[in-house]
N, C-alpha and C positions, 0 to 999 in steps of 0.2 A: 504493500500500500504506500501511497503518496500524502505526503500534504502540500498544499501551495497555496502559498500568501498573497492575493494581487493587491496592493496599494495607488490608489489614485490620485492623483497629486491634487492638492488644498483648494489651490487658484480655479482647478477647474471646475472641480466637487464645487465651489462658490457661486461657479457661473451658471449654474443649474440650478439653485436652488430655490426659483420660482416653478419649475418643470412639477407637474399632476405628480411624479415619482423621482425619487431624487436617484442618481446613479446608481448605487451599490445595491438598491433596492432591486432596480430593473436587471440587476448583472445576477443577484443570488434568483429571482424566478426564472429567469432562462438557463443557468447553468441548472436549476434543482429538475431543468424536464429533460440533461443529459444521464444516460442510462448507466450504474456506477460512481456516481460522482452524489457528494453529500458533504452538506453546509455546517459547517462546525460551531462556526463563531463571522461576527461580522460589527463594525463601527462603521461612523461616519461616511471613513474615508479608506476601508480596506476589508477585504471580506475573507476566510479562509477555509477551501476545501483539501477534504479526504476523499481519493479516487482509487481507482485498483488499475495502475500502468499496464496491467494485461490485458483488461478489457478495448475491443477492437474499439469502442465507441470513444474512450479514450486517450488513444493513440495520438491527438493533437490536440492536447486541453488548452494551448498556449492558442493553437488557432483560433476554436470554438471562442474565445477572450475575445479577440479580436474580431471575429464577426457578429457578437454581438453589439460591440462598442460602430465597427462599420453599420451595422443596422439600424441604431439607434441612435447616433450622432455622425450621423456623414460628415464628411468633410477633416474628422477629427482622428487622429495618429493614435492607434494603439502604443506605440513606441513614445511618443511625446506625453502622455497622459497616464503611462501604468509600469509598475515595476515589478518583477517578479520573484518570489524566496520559495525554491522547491528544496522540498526535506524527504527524507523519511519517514514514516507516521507508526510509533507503535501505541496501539492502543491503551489507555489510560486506567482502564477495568485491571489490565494486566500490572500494570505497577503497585496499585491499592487496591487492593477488592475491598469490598464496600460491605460488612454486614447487613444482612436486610431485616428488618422487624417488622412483625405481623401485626395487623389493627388493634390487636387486643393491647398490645404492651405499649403502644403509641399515644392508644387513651386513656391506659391505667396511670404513664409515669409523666403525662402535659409534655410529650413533644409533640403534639400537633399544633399548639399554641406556637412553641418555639418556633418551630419549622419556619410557621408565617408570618413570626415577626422578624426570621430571618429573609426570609426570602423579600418583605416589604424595605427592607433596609439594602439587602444586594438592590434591590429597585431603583431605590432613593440615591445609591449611590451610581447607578450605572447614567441617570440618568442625568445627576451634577457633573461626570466624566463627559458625557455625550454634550450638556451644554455648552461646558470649560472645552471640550474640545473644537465644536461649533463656534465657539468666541473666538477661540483663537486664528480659526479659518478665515472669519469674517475679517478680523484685525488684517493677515496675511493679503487678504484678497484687496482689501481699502489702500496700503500700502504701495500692492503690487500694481493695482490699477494705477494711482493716481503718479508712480512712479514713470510708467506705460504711455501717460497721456502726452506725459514731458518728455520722453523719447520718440514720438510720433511727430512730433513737431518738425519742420525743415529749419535748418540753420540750429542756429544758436547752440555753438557747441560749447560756450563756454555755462550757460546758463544750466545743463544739463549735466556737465560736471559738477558740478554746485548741487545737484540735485541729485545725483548719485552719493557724494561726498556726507548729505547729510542725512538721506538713509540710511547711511552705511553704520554711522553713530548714533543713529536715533537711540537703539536699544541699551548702549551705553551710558546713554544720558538717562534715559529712564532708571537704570538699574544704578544708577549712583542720586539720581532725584537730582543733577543739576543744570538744572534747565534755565536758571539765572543767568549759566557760563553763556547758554547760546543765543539769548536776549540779547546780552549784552555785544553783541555784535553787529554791525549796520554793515549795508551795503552802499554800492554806488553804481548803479546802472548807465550805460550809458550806449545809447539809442536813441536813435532819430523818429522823426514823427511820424505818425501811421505807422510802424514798425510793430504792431503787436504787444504795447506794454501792459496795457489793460490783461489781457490773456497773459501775459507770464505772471502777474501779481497775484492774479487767482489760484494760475495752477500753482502756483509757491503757498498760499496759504490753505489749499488742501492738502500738499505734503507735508506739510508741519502737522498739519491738523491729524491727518493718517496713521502720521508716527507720532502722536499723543506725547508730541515734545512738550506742548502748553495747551492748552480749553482756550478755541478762537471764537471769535465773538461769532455772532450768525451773522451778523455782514461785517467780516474780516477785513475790506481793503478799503481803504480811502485814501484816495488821491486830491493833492492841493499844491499848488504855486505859491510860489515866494515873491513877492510883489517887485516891482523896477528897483534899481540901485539909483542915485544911494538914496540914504535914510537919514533925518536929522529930530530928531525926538522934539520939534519945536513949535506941535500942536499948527504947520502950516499943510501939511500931508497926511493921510492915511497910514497906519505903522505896517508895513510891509508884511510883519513875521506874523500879525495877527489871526489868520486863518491856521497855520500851518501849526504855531503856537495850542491853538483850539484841539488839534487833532492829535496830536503830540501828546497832550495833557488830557485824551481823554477814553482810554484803556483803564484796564483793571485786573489785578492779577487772577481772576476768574472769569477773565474776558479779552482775552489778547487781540488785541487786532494789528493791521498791514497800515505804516502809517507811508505812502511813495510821497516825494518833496521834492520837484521840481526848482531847482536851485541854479537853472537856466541863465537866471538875469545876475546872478550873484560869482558866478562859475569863477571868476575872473577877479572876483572882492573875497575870499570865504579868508584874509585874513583882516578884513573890517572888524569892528571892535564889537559893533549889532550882531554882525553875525556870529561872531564867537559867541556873545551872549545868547545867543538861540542856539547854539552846540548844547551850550550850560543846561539848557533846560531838556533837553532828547537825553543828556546822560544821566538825568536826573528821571529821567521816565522810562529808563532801559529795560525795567522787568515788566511792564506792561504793554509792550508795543513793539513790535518790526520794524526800524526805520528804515527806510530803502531812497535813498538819493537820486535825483535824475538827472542826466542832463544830457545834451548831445551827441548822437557818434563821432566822439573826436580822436586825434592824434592820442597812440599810445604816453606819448611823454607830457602830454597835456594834462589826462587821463590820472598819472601819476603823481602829478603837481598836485591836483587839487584833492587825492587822496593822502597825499601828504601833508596836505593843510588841516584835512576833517581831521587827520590821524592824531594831532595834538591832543586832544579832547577823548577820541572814540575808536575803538577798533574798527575797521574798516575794510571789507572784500571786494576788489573791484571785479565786475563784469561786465564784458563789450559784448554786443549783439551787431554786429557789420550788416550790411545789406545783404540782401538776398542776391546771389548772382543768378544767372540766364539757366542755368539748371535748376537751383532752387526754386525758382520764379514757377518753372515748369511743372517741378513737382507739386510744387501748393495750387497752384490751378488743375490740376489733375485731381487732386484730391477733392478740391471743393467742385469742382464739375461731378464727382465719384460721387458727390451729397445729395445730388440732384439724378442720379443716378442717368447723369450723359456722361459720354465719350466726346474725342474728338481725335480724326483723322489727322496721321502724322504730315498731309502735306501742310493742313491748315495749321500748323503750328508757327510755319510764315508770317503769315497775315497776321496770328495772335501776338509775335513777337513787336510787327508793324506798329501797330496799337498799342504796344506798352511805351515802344520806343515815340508814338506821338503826345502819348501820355505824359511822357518826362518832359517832353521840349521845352515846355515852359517852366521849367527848373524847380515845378512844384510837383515831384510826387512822392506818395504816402504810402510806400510799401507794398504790404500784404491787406492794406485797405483797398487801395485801388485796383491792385490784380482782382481784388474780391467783386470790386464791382464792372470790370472787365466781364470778368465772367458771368456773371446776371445778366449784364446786356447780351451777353450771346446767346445763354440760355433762352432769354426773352426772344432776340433774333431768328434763333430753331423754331420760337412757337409761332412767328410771325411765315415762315418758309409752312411750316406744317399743318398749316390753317388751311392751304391752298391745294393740299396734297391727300390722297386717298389712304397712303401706305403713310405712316406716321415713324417718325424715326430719332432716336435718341444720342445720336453721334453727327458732333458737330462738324461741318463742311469745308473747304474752302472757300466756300459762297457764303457760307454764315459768317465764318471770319472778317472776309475781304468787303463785305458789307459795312463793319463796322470802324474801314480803314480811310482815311479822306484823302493819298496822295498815290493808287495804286491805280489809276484809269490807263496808263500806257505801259501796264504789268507786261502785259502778251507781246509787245515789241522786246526787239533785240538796245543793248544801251546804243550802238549806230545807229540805228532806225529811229528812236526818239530821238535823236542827237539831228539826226535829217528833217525830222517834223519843225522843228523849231523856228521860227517864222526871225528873222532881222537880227539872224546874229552869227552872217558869215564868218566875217572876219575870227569869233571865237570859237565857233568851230575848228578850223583851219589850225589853230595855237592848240586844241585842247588834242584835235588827231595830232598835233607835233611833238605834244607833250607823251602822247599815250606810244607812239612811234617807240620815243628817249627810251621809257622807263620799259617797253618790252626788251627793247636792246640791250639795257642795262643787266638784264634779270636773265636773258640768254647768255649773256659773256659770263656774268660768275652769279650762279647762283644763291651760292653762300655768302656772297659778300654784297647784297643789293643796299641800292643808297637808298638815302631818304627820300620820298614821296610826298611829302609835306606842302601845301599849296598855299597861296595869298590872292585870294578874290578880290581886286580894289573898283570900285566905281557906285554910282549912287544908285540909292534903291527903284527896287523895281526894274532891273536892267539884267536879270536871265542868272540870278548868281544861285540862289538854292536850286534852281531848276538842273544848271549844269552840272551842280558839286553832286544832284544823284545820280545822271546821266552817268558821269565818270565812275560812281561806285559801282553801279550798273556794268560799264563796261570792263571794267579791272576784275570782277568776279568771271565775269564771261571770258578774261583773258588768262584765268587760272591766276592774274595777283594778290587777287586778295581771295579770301577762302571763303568768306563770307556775304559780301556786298552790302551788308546794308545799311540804311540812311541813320545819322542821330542828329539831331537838329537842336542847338541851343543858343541864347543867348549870351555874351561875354561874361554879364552880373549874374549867369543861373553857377557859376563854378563856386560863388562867393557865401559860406556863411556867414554868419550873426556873428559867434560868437567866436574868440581866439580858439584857434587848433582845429575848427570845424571843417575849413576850410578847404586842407588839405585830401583828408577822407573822401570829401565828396566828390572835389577835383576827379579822384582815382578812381573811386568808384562809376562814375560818366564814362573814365577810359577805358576801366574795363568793360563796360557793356560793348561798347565800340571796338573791340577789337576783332578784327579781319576785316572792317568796315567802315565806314567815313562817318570821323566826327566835324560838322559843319558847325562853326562860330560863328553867327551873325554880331556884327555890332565889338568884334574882337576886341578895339582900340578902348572899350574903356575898363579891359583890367590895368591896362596901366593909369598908374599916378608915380609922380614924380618922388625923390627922394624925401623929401619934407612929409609926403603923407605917408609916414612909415606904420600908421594905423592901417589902412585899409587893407582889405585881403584881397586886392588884388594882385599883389605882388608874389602872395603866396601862392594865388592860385595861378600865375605865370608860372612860377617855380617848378611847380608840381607839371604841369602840363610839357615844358620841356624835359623833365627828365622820364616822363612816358613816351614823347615823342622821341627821345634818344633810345628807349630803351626795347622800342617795339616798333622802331621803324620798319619792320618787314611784316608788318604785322595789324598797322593803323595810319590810316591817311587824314593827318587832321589839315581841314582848311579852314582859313581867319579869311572873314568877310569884311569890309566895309568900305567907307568914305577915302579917296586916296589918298590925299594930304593924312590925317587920323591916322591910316597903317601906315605911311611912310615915319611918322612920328612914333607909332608903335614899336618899327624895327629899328630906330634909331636908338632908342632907349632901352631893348634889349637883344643885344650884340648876339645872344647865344640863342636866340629866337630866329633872326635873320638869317644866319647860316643854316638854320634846319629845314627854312621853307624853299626851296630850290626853284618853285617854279609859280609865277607868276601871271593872271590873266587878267586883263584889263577889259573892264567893260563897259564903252561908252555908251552914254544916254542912245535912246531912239529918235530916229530920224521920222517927221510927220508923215512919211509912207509907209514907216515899218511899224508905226502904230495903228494905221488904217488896216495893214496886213494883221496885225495882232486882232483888231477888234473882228475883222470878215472869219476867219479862223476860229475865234472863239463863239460867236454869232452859228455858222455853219456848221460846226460840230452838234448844236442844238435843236436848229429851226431853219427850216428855207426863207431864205432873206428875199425879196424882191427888189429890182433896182431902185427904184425910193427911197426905201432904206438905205441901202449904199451910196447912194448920191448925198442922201442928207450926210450920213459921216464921211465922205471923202471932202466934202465943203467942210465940214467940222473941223475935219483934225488938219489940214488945209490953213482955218484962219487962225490956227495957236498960235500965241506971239511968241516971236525968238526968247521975251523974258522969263515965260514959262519952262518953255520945254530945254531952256538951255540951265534953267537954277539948280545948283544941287538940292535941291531938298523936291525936284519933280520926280512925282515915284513911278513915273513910265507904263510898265505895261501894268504898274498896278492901278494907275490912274484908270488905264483902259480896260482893266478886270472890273473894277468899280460903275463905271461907265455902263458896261455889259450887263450886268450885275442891276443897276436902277432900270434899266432898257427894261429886261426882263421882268420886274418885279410892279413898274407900270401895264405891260400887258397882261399881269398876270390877273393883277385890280380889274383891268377894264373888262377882260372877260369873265372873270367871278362875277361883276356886276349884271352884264348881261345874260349870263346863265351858262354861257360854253365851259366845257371840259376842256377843249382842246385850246394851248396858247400858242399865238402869232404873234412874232414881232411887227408893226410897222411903221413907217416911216412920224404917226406922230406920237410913239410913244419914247422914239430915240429923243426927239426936239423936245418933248416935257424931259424926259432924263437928261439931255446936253445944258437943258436952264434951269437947272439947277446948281442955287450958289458955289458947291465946290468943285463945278464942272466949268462954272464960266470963264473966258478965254483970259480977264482981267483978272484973274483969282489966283496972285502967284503963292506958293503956300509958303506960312511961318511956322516954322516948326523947331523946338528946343532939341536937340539933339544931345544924346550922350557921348560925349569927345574931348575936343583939347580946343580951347580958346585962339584961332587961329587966323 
C-alpha cells in the first residue's frame, strides 16, 4: 500500500474560495469514485490518500490528480498548483490495536459521556486549526496579490524594488512590533505629470496595509501642494505650508495614513528656514503618517541635492519613475485595450505611435494619462467603423488608427512622390535630392563611420519647412538611413522645464523617442539666451540636445527651424551646435503664382473649382502688395491654408442654410473669405515673435 500527500498551494486554494466547493473538496469526491484508493485525512489546503500500487486502476494516481485539476480548473498547471509526498503506508491498527468495549461497560463506567466530550473538543479544536489556518491563507493571499499588482505595472523599476524590499521585512517588523522604525522613514518620489502617481500611492498603501506593518486609515492617501516660494510670515500672503501642514498633523497611531507633498515650487529652496520649519513638524508626526515627497522627473544629481537637504531632519529613500519608453508605451496600451477586451493589429501600431508622437508636439504630454485616452478614442473609433458593418469586430485596424492621425493623407506615396506633389518649391527640392544624393554617398563609402545628418531649416513661416523635414524622414527610411522614419515635431520652449535639473531629463527623453527618426525644432533660436541669463534652461536644454546629436548621429536627424537672421545668431553663439548641422536649406517666401498654385491645389484636392472661382483668386493673390508678401512675419502658404480654410467654411454656412448636403465652392464665397480683415491686401501682420532683438 501507498500513501500520498497532495498539497495545494495557499494563493490559489485563496482564489477559489468564492467557488459552490472549494478545491480539496472537489479533489477528495473525485478521487473517492477511483477504485482502490481511500481518503484518510484532508485540511484546507492538502488532502491524503491510501491506495494499493497494484491495482491497474491505480497505476497513474499522479495523472488521475491532474485530470481532475485539468477538468475542473482549465487553464491551471497541475505542476504550478500541487506538490507531491509519496510514502509507504503501514496500517495504524497494526502498530496499536485498540481494545474494544462492549455497551454494557461503556455505560456502566461514563465513557460515553467522555467519548463526547472528547470528541466535541477534537471538534473545537480542528476547527480553530482550520480557521488559524484559513487566516493565515487569506493574510498570504492579500500580501501576495497586492505585491502582484505592483509587479504588473510597466516601468517603474525602481518603485517595485521598494516594494519587494519591504515585503520582504514586513514579517520582521511585525515579529519585533517595530513599526515606529519604518514610519519613520519618508520618501521622495520623483515623477513627472500624468505619470501614474495617484496609482502608485495607493498600491503603496495597500502593501503596507497587506503586511499589517501599521492599521491604514480607510482612505489612506492624500495628496496636497506646497504653495509658491517664497514665504514671508507678514500677514501680506497666504502661509504656503498650511494645507500640507493640515495633512501632516492629521493621522493617528490607529489610523495611519499616505500623506504625498508636492514640494515642486520649493524643490530649489528646501534649505529656507519655512521650510525647514515644516520638516520640524513631518518629524514630529513620523509614527502616524507616510510622508512621501514629490517632485519632478529630474536629473539624478538634482535628485540627490534635494535628498540631501530633506536628509538633515529625516531619513529619506529616493525613487525615480522615468518615462515610459516606445515599448513600454506599447505594452500599457495593450493592456488597457486587453480591458476592453480589443486587440489591435500589428500594422496599426504605426498610426498609434503617429498619435502619440502628435500628442507630445506641443510639449505637453501626461504619460500613461494620455496613452489612456488615446486608447478610448480608438476604442470609440472601432464602435464608430462597427456601427456600419454587419460582422462586428474587436481588433483595432489600420483604419481605426490612421483615423485618428491629422498628418498621414500622403501615407501611400513614396517620400519622392510627395516631395514631387509639392507645389512652388523647386529650387528646395533640387538642395534637398542634393542633400539626400551627399548622405547616400557618405553611408556607401564607410558605413561604420557615417557623419552627421543634422539639418538647419532657415526662412519665415509658412514657407514648406515641416512639410519637407517629413518628406526627408520619409525618404531616408525608404533609403535604408534611418530604421525608423518617423516625424516628432516640437517647439524650441517644449525641451524646457520649470524647474532646475528638469530640464535635462526631458530634453533626453524627446531624443529618445526620436530615435531612427527626425526630431523637427520649430522656433529652435529661442533656446538660446545669452550669457547673463544663466537662469534659463535653455542653455541646458542646448547642452543636452548636442550631446545626443553627437552621440546618435547615425541614428537621429535632428532639424532646427526658423527665422534666418534668429538661426544664424543661434549658430553663432553655439560653436558646437554649428558644426553638427552640416546641411542647410533655405526657404524663400512664395512668389504671388506659387500661392495661386498653392490655393488651386489645395481647393482641387476637395471640390471642383469653376473658372470664377479661379479668376477671382488669381486677381487676389495678383493685387498683394510687395509689403505683404515680402514681410517676415507673412506666413505664406499658411496665409493660403487659412484663406482655403474660410472659403470653405462660408460655403459650408451657405449651404446648411439652404438645406444641401453637398458643399460647392464659388466664386462668392472666396470674395466674402478674401474681405475679411486678416485676408485684406493692406493687413501686413504684427506679430511678437520669440527671438533675438535684431
Amino acid at each position: 500500500m501507498k500513501k500520498l500527500t497532495i498539497e495545494l498551494e495557499d494563493t490559489w486554494i485563496f482564489a477559489h474560495r468564492d467557488d459552490d466547493e472549494l478545491p480539496i473538496a472537489v479533489l477528495k469526491a473525485e478521487l473517492a469514485k477511483v477504485k482502490g484508493v481511500s481518503v484518510k485525512s484532508s485540511s484546507l489546503t492538502s488532502v491524503t490518500l491510501v491506495y494499493d500500487e497494484k491495482s491497474s486502476d491505480c497505476a497513474d494516481i499522479k495523472g488521475i490528480v491532474a485530470s481532475v485539476i485539468n477538468k475542473n480548473y482549465p487553464g491551471d498547471s497541475v505542476e504550478e498548483i500541487a506538490s507531491f509526498d509519496l510514502t509507504d503506508f503501514e496500517p495504524e491498527e497494526a502498530k496499536q490495536p485498540v481494545k474494544e468495549k462492549d455497551e454494557t461497560s461503556l455505560k456502566d463506567d461514563g465513557q460515553g459521556e467522555s467519548d463526547e466530550a472528547e470528541i466535541a473538543a477534537q471538534a473545537s479544536e480542528k476547527k480553530a486549526e482550520f480557521d488559524a489556518e484559513k487566516a493565515e491563507t487569506e493574510r498570504k493571499y492579500r500580501r501576495a496579490a497586492a505585491l502582484e499588482k505592483i509587479d504588473a505595472l510597466v516601468g517603474a523599476a525602481e518603485f517595485k524594488a521598494l516594494a519587494h524590499e519591504i515585503a520582504g521585512v514586513a514579517d520582521e517588523i511585525n515579529r519585533t512590533q517595530t513599526a515606529d522604525v519604518f514610519l519613520n522613514r519618508c520618501y521622495l518620489f520623483s515623477i513627472g505629470d500624468g505619470c501614474g502617481l495617484s496609482t502608485y500611492l495607493e498600491l503603496f498603501g495597500r502593501l503596507i496595509s497587506a503586511n499589517e506593518i501599521c492599521k491604514m486609515s480607510s482612505r489612506p492617501v492624500s495628496e496636497v501642494a506646497i504653495g509658491p516660494y517664497p514665504y514671508r510670515p507678514d500677514g501680506q500672503g497666504p502661509d504656503p505650508f498650511t494645507a500640507a501642514r493640515s495633512v501632516v498633523t492629521g493621522g493617528t497611531n490607529s489610523s495611519v495614513k499616505i500623506a504625498c507633498i508636492d514640494i515642486c515650487e520649493w524643490m530649489n529652496h528646501t534649505d529656507d528656514r519655512y521650510f525647514k520649519q515644516f520638516l520640524r513638524v513631518v518629524e514630529k508626526n513620523y509614527n502616524t503618517m507616510v510622508v512621501i515627497f514629490r517632485v519632478p522627473f529630474v536629473d539624478k544629481d538634482v535628485l540627490a541635492k534635494i535628498s540631501y537637504s530633506l536628509s538633515d531632519l529625516l531619513s529619506i529613500k529616493t525613487v525615480s519613475f522615468p518615462p515610459l519608453n516606445q515599448d513600454e508605451v506599447k505594452t500599457f496600451a495593450e493592456a488597457e485595450l486587453t480591458k476592453y477586451n480589443f486587440t489591435i493589429a500589428k500594422p496599426a501600431w504605426k498610426y498609434f505611435f503617429t498619435r502619440i508622437s502628435e500628442e507630445k508636439s506641443d510639449g505637453k504630454f501626461y504619460g500613461i494619462n494620455t496613452v489612456k485616452k488615446v486608447v478610448r478614442e480608438l476604442v470609440y473609433q472601432k464602435h464608430i467603423s462597427n456601427a456600419s458593418k454587419t460582422e462586428k469586430s474587436k481588433q483595432i485596424t489600420v483604419s481605426d488608427t490612421k483615423a485618428l492621425c491629422y498628418n498621414v493623407d500622403g501615407d501611400s506615396l513614396s517620400g519622392m512622390e510627395m516631395l514631387n506633389e509639392l507645389v512652388g518649391v523647386e529650387s528646395i527640392k533640387k538642395r534637398v535630392e542634393e542633400i539626400i544624393a551627399q548622405i547616400e554617398l557618405s553611408v556607401k563609402e564607410d558605413p561604420k563611420d557615417r557623419p552627421c545628418i543634422h539639418m538647419r531649416f532657415v526662412g519665415n513661416p509658412g514657407t514648406g519647412k515641416t512639410t519637407i523635414a517629413r518628406v526627408i524622414g520619409k525618404i531616408l527610411k525608404e533609403k535604408g538611413i534611418l530604421r525608423v522614419g518617423a516625424f516628432f515635431e516640437y517647439a524650441g520652449r517644449d525641451f524646457c522645464g520649470k524647474y532646475v535639473g528638469e530640464t535635462a531629463p526631458k530634453t533626453a527623453s524627446i531624443c529618445r523617442d526620436a530615435y531612427g527618426s527626425v526630431l523637427f525644432i520649430d522656433e529652435a533660436y529661442s533656446l538660446y539666451r545669452s550669457d547673463r541669463d544663466s537662469v534659463d534652461y535653455g542653455r541646458e536644454a542646448l547642452d543636452t540636445l548636442i550631446a545626443e546629436m553627437e552621440n546618435h548621429r547615425t541614428d537621429l536627424v535632428v532639424i532646427m527651424a526658423g527665422y534666418t537672421q534668429d538661426m544664424n545668431k543661434l549658430m553663432e553663439g553655439n560653436a558646437g551646435l554649428s558644426s553638427r548641422m552640416p546641411y542647410t536649406i533655405e526657404f524663400p517666401n512664395y512668389t504671388r503664382d506659387q500661392l495661386y498654385e498653392i490655393f488651386v491645389s489645395m481647393s482641387s484636392k476637395k471640390f471642383k473649382c469653376d473658372n470664377e472661382l479661379l479668376d477671382a483668386a488669381k486677381k487676389f493673390f495678383d493685387e498683394l502688395p510687395d509689403a505683404l508678401i515680402s514681410s517676415k512675419e507673412f506666413s505664406n502658404a499658411r496665409f493660403v491654408r487659412n484663406l482655403f480654410e474660410r472659403t470653405w467654411a462660408k460655403a459650408a454656412m451657405r449651404c446648411q442654410l439652404a438645406g444641401k448636403t453637398h458643399v460647392a465652392l464659388t466664386k462668392e464665397d472666396f470674395v466674402q473669405a478674401s474681405a475679411d480683415k486678416e485676408f485684406a491686401g493692406n493687413n501686413i501682420p504684427k506679430k511678437t515673435r520669440i527671438g533675438f532683438n535684431i
